[in-house]
N, C-alpha and C positions, 0 to 999 in steps of 0.2 A: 126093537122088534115088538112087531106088537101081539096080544095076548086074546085068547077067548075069554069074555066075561063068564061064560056058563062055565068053560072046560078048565081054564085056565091053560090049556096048551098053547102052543107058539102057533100064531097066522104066518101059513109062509108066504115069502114076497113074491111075487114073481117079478124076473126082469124084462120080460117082454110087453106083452099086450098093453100092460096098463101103460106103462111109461116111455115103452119105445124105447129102441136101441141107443145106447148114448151115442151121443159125436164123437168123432174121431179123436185120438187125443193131437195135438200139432205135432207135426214131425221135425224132429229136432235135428238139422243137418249134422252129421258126422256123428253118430248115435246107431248103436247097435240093436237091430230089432230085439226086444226081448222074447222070451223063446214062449211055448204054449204052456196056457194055463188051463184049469178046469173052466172056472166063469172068469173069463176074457174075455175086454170087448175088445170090438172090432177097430182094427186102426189101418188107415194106409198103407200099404207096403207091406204090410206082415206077410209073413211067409208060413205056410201049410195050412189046412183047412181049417172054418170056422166055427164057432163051439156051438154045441148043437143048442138051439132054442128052448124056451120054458123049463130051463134048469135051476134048481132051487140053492137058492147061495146061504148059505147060515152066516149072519153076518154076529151071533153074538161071539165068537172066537176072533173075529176079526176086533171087536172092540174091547174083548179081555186083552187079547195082546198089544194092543195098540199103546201101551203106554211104557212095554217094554220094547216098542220097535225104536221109540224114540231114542233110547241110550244107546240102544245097539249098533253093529260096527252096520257098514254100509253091506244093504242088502246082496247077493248073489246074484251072478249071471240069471238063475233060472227063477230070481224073487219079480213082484208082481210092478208092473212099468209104473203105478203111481208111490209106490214104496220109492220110488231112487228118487235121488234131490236133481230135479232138471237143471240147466242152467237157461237162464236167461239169453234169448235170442239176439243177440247186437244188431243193432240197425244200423245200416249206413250213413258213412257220416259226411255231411255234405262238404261241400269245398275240399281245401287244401289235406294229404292223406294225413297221420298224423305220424309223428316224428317215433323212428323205432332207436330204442338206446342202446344196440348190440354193439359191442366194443368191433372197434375194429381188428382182423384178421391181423396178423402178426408180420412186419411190414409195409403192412396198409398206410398208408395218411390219411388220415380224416382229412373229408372234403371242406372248406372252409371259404367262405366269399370274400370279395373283397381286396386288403393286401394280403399277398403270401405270409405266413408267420414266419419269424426269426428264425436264422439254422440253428440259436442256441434253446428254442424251445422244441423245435423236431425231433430232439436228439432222445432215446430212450432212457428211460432212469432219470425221469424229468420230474419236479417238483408238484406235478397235479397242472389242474387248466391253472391257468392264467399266469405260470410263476414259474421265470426261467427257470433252467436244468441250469448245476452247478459243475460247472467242469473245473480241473486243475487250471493254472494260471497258466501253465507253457502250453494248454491246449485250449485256451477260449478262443473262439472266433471273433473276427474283429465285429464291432457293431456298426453293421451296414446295413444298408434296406436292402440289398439281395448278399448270397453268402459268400467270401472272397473266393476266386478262381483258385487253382494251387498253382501255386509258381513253378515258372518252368525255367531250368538253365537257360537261357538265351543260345543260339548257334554263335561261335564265333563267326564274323564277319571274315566274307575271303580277303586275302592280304590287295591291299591295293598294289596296283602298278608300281616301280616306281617312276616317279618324273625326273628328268633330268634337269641338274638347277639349272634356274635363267641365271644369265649371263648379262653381267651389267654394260650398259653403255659407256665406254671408254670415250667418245668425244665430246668435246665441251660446247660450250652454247657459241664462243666467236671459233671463227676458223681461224686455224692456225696455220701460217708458213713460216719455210724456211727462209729470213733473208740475209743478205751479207752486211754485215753492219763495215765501217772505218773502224781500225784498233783506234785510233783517236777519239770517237763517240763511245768509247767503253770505258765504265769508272766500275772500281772496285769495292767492294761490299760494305756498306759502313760498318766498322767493328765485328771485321771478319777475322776469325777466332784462328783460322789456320794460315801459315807463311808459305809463301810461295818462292823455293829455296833451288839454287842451279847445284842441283845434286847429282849421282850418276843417275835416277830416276830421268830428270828434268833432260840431261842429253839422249835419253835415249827415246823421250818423248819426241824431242825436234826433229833426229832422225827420221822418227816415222812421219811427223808434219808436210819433210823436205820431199818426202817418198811419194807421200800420199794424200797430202793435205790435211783437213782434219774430217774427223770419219763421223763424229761425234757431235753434233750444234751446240753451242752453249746457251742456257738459258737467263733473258735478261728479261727487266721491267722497266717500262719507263720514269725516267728520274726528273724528279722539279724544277732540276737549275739547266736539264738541258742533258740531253743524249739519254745514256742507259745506265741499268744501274746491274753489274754483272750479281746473277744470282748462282748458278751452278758453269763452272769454265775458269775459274782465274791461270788456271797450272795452261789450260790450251790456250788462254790467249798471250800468256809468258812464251810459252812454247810457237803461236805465230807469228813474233817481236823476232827471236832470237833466228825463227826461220828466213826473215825478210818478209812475211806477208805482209800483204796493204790493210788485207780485210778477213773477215772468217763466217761462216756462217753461224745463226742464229736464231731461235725463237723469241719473238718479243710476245709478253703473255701480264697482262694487267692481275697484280698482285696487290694483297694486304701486305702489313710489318708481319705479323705474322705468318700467313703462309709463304711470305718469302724467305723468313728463317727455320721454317723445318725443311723446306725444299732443298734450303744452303746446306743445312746441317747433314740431314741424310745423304746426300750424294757424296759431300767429302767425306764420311763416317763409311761410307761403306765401300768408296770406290778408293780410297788413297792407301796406298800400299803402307806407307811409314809415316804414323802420328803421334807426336813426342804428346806426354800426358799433361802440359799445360794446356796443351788446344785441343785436348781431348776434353778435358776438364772442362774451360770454355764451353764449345760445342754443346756440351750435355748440359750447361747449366745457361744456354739462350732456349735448347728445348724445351723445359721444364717452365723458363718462366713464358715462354708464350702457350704451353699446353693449358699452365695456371692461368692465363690471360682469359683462354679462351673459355674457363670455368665447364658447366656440367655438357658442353656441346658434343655430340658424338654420333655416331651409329653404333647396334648393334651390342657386341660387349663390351664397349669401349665404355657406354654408358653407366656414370656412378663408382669409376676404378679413379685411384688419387693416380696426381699428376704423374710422382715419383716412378710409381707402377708401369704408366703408360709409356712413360720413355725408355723403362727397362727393356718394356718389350718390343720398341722400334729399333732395340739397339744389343739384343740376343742378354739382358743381363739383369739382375734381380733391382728393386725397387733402391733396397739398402744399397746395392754396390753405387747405384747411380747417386746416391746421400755422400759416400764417401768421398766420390769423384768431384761432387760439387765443394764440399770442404777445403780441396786443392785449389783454390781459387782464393782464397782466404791467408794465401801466402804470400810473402814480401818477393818483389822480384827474384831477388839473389838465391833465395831459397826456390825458387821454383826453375833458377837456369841450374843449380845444382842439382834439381830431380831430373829435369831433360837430359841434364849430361851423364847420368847416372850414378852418382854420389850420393844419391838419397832417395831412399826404395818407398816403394807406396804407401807401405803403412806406418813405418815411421812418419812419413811426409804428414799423411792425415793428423797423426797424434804430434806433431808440432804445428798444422795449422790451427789447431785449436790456444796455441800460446797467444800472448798478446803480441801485436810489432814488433814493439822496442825490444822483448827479448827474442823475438826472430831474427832478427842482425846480429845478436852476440850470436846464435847458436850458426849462423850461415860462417860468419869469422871464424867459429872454434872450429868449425868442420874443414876450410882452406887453412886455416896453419896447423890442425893435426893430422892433416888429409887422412880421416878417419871419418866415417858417413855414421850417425848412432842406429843402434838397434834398437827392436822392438821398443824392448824393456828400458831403454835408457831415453829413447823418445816420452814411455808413457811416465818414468818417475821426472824427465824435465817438465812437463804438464801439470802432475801433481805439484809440484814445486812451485809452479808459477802461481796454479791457484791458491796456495796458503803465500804468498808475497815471500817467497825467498829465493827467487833467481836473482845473480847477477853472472856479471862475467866469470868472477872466479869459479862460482858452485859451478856455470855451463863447463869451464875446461874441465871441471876434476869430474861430473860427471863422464863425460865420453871420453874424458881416459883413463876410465877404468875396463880393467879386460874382460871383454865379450867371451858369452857362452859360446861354445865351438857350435849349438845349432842355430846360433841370431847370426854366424859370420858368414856372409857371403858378399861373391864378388862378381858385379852385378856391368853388365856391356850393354851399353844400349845400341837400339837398331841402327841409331843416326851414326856412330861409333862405326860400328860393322860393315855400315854400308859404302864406307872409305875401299874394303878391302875385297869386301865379294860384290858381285852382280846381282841384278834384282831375280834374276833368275831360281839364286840360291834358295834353299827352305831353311829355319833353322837348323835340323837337324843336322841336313848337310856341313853347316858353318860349325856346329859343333864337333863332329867329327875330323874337318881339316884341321881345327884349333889343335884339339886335342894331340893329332896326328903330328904337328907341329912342333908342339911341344913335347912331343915324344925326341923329335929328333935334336931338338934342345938337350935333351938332360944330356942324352948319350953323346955332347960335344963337350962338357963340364967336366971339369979336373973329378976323379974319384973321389977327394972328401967332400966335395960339395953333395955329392952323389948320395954320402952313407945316410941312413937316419939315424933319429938320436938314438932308438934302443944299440944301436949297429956301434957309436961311438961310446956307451956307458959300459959296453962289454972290452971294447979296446981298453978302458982304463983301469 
């Protein structure tokens, strides 16, 4: 402020005349007008009327205070508009707007260019930007470039129809007829294991030959030296000799050695009523060695089952039974007309086919002069014997006559036997019953003491 030289008093300023009104001060958008002062200038927008002219401002209070406005807190609504701290106007900013950092809202995802991020960064409670989220191990997501779908049970599929099986073709590539061969152009099977025997069987087959001819063709294949070579038929073409036929009917059907011996074998194994166990024996052991012949060939399940196995089951019987029955083959004649006649039962027979020859002829002799057939046990200790080298004739008699356990003793009919007496009609059971019955009436014709048992005679004494 300035002073009078003479007075020393203060020259007052004036704000008008000399200097003219100040400019406005800029208006600062979003700024609340400041409210009225004594000396206020004039500014855009203010609101109520203007301060009256040539009014005198004391500016020395304004600069005593001034150095305490500085620390003080921020001036009042009603303090002077150059007292507040303006803020700086922002100017616009050209181009692209600028990037705001407000977190996203809470399930938001941030927007992201490019590829979609991983489901294992998505996930909240995540490690910061750039650094997967650590989930447990039974709950990570697999690492894919999108996130796996969630597995869904599949629908069971609806049951299929069923199909009804196809049906194999039963005809073979040549055609077949029936023709009449001459019983003279028919030869019989070479080393055919079964005998063709005029039994009551064999008349009662003729009968029906003479009746009706034969009902049934037999099957033959052609033979090298001339005519046929009978494959299934020996019993019917015995049966059209004894009828007076000339000739019989037949199928001629080109055959291997081998498929003409399970053809043979099957038909007599399963169509012949009465088979003594040496040509049963036979029989089952041409099977085996042609099934063996014919090694891993087959259809079906048949494929990769040993030989033994597969003739069991052409023949209703375990793999072992069929082992044993091949064993019976390995017997000296005499011993084998002794099991057909029934003097020597199946499993003893096995456990002396296992001896050597020479002492199968003692043991076939001791069994006709002590007409005494061995049991089990006295079969399996002549076996043992023979393998340590000490059978002869004597050891085989004292052997089997020694006295059998009352459960090794039986007594034993064979069919060929029986079939003297009954009709083929019989079952056994039947035959057992009239036997029995039989001999019922047997005892009851016997003097009384033959009659008593022994406890019956220990008590008379």
């Amino acid at each position: 402020m300035a002073e009078d030289k003479k007075s020393g008093a203060p020259i007052e300023e004036q704000t008008t005349a000399e200097h003219g009104p100040e400019p406005p001060a800029p208006e600062v958008p979003g700024s609340p007008p400041a409210p009225e002062q004594g000396a206020q200038a004039v500014f855009p927008g203010m609101e109520g009327p203007p301060p009256p002219e040539n009014k005198v401002i004391d500016l020395s209070s304004v600069r005593a205070g001034a150095g305490q406005e500085q620390q003080a807190a921020p001036a009042p609504e009603g303090g002077q508009e150059w007292e507040k701290p303006q803020e700086e106007e922002k100017k616009p900013r050209r181009g692209r707007q600028p990037k705001t950092k407000e977190a996203p809202a809470q399930g938001d995802k941030p927007k992201r260019k490019g590829r979609p991020p991983k489901a294992e960064k998505q996930a909240p409670g995540g490690g910061g930007a750039g650094k997967p989220v650590k989930t447990p191990k039974q709950e990570q997501a697999p690492r894919q470039g999108k996130p796996a779908p969630a597995k869904e049970d599949p629908a069971p599929p609806p049951p299929a129809p069923e199909q009804p099986p196809q049906l194999k073709d039963a005809s073979r590539g040549k055609k077949e007829e029936i023709v009449y061969l001459d019983l003279s152009e028919l030869h019989p099977f070479q080393n055919h294991p079964f005998g063709v025997r005029d039994d009551v069987e064999m008349q009662g087959l003729v009968s029906s030959v003479k009746a009706g001819g034969v009902h049934q063709p037999a099957l033959v294949r052609p033979r090298e030296g001339g005519g046929y070579e009978i494959v299934a038929g020996h019993r019917r073409q015995r049966a059209s000799e004894l009828a007076g036929l000339r000739n019989m009917p037949c199928i001629v059907r080109e055959m291997t050695d081998d498929e003409a011996v399970l053809a043979m074998t099957d038909d007599n194994l399963r169509h012949r009523e009465t088979i003594l166990p040496s040509e049963k024996a036979a029989a089952l052991k041409q099977q085996y060695e042609a099934i063996k012949h014919q090694g891993t060939r087959g259809e079906g399940e048949d494929i990769g089952k040993l030989s033994l196995d597969k003739v069991g089951e052409r023949n209703g019987m375990s793999g072992k039974t069929v082992q044993r029955y091949i064993y019976l083959n390995d017997l000296v004649p005499e011993l084998k007309e002794l099991m057909d006649g029934g003097k020597l039962s199946f499993t003893p027979a096995v456990e002396v086919s296992r001896i050597r020859p020479k002492h199968q002829k003692y043991i076939a002799v001791s069994i006709e002069g002590q007409q005494s057939s061995p049991s089990k046990a006295q079969a399996k200790k002549l076996r043992e014997m023979d393998e340590k080298n000490q059978l002869n004739p004597d050891v085989i008699d004292a052997v089997l006559s020694q006295e059998k356990k009352k459960e090794d003793f039986n007594v034993i009919i064979s069919s060929a036997e029986l079939s003297q007496f009954f009709g083929k009609d019989k079952t056994p059971r039947e035959m057992k019953d009239q036997i029995m019955a039989l001999l019922g009436e047997w005892k009851e014709k016997q003097p009384p003491e033959l009659g008593k048992g022994t406890k019956k005679k220990e008590m008379e004494k």
